[in-house]
C-alpha positions as CSV (number, residue, x, y, z in Angstrom):
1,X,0.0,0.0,0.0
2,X,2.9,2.6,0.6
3,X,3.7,1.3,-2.5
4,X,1.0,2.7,-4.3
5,X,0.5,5.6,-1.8
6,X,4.5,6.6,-3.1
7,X,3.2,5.9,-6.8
8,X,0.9,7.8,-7.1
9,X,2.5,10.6,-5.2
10,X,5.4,10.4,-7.8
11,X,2.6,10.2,-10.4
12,X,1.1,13.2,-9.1
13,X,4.2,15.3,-9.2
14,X,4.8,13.8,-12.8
15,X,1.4,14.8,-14.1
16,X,1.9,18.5,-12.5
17,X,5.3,18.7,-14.0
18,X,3.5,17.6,-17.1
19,X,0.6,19.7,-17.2
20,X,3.3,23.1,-16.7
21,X,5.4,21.7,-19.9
22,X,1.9,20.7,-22.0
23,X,1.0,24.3,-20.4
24,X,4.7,26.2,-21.6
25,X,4.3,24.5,-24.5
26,X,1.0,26.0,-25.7
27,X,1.8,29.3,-24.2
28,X,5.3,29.1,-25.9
29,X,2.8,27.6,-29.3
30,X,0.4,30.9,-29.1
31,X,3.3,33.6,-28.5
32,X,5.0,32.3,-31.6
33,X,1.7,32.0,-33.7
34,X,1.2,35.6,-32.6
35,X,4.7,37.1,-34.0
36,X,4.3,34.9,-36.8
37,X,0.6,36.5,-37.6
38,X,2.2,39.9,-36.6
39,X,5.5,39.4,-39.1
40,X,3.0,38.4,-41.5
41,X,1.3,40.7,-41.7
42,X,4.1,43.5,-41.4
43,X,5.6,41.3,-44.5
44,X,2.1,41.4,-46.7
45,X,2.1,45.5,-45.6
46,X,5.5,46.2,-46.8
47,X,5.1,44.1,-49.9
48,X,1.7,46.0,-50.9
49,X,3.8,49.1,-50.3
50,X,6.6,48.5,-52.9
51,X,3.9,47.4,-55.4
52,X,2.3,50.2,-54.7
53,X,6.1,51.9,-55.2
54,X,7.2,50.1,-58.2
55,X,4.0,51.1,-60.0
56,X,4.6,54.5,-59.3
57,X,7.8,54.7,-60.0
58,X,7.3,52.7,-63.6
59,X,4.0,55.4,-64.3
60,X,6.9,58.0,-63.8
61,X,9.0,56.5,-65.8
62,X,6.6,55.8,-69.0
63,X,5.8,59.6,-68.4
64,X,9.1,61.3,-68.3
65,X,9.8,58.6,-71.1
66,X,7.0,59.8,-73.3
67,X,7.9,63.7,-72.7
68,X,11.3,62.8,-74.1
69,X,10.1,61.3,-76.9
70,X,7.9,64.3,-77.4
71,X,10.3,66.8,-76.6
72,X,12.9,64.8,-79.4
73,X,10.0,65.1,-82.0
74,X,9.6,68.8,-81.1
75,X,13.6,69.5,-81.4
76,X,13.8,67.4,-84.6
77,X,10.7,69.6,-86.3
78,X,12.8,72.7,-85.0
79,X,16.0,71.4,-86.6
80,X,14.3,70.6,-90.0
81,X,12.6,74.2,-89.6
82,X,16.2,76.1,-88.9
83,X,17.8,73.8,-91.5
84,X,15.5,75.6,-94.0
85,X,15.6,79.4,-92.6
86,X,19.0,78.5,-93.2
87,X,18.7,77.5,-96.6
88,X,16.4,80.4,-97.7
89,X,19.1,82.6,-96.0
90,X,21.6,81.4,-98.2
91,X,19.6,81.2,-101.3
92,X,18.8,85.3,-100.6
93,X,22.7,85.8,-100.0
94,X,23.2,84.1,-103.5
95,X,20.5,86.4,-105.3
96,X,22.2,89.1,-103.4
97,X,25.7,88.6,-104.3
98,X,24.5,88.6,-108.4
99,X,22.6,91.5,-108.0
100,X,25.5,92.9,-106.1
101,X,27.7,91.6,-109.8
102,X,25.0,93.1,-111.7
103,X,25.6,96.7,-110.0
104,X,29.3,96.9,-110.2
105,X,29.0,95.7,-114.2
106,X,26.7,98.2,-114.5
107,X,28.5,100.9,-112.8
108,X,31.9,99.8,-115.2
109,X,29.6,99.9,-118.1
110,X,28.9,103.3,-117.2
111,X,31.7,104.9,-116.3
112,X,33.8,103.2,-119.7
113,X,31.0,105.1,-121.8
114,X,31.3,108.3,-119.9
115,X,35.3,108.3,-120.0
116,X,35.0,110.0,-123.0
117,X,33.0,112.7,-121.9
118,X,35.0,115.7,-119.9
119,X,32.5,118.5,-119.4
120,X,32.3,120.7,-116.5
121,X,29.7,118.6,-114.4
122,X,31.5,115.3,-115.0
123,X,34.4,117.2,-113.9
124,X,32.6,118.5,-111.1
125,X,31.0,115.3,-110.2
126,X,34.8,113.4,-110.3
127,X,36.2,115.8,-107.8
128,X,33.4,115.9,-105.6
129,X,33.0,111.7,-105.5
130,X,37.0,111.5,-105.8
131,X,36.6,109.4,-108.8
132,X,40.2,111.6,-110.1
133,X,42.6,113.3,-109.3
134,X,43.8,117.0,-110.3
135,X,47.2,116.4,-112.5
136,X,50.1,119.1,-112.4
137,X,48.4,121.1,-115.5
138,X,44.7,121.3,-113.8
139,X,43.4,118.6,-116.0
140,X,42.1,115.7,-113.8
141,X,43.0,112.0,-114.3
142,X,41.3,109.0,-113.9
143,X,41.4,106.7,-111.5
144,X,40.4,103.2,-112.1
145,X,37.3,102.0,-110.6
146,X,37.9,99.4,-108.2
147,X,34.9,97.4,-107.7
148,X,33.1,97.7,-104.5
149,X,32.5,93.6,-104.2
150,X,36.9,93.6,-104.8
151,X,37.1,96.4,-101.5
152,X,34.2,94.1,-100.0
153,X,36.2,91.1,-100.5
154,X,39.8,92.8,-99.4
155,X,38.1,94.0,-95.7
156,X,37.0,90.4,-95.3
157,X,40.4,89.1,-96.1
């Protein structure tokens, strides 16, 4: 009778030291299902957030992506447009430069016919311009006419 008296004592203290272990355990069970559900849901929080980021930051992207694109068209239509302002400039400097020709011939033309002629007004009209010079004996000589496109083309030199 001790005998089972001291067994089941020593069951007793068994079963109590297993009850606070089954007891530890769940405890220990339902603080670590409670950081997982916590981490979890921290984890699924953050990862909607960079979604959330990412699709921002793509939408950004396709937009500052799309303003390039428009700003190249833009620049290239301004390019082609310059490219041809140029071109009319140049074609206008052209049509200049010949009716620049056609000036000077003219002006040679006239003075070779008029060389011949010495009255008082072309006289008067050579001095004044300083198209001659007075000679020792008061009669004026000629001075070659030295296209204005030649003294054009000497101050550019």
């Amino acid at each position: 009778m001790l005998l089972v008296v001291l067994y089941q004592c020593s069951l007793g203290k068994y079963s109590d030291n297993l009850q606070d272990l089954y007891r530890n355990i769940n405890e220990n069970l339902e603080e670590l299902s409670s950081l997982y559900h916590h981490h979890l849901d921290t984890f699924h929080t953050q990862e909607d957030d960079s979604a959330d980021l990412m699709q921002r930051e793509i939408e950004q992207l396709t937009e500052i992506v799309k303003e390039t694109d428009v700003m190249g068209a833009r620049l290239q239509y301004e390019l082609g447009a310059l490219v041809n302002k140029i071109e009319d400039v140049e074609d206008s400097m052209r049509d200049f430069d010949r009716f620049l020709e056609e000036a000077e011939n003219k002006i040679d033309a006239y003075e070779r016919e008029s060389r011949g002629r010495n009255g008082w007004w072309d006289w008067l009209m050579k001095v004044v311009l300083g198209a001659s010079d007075l000679t020792t004996d008061g009669m004026l000589e000629e001075r070659p006419f030295v296209g204005r496109r030649a003294e054009r083309d000497e101050k550019v030199q």
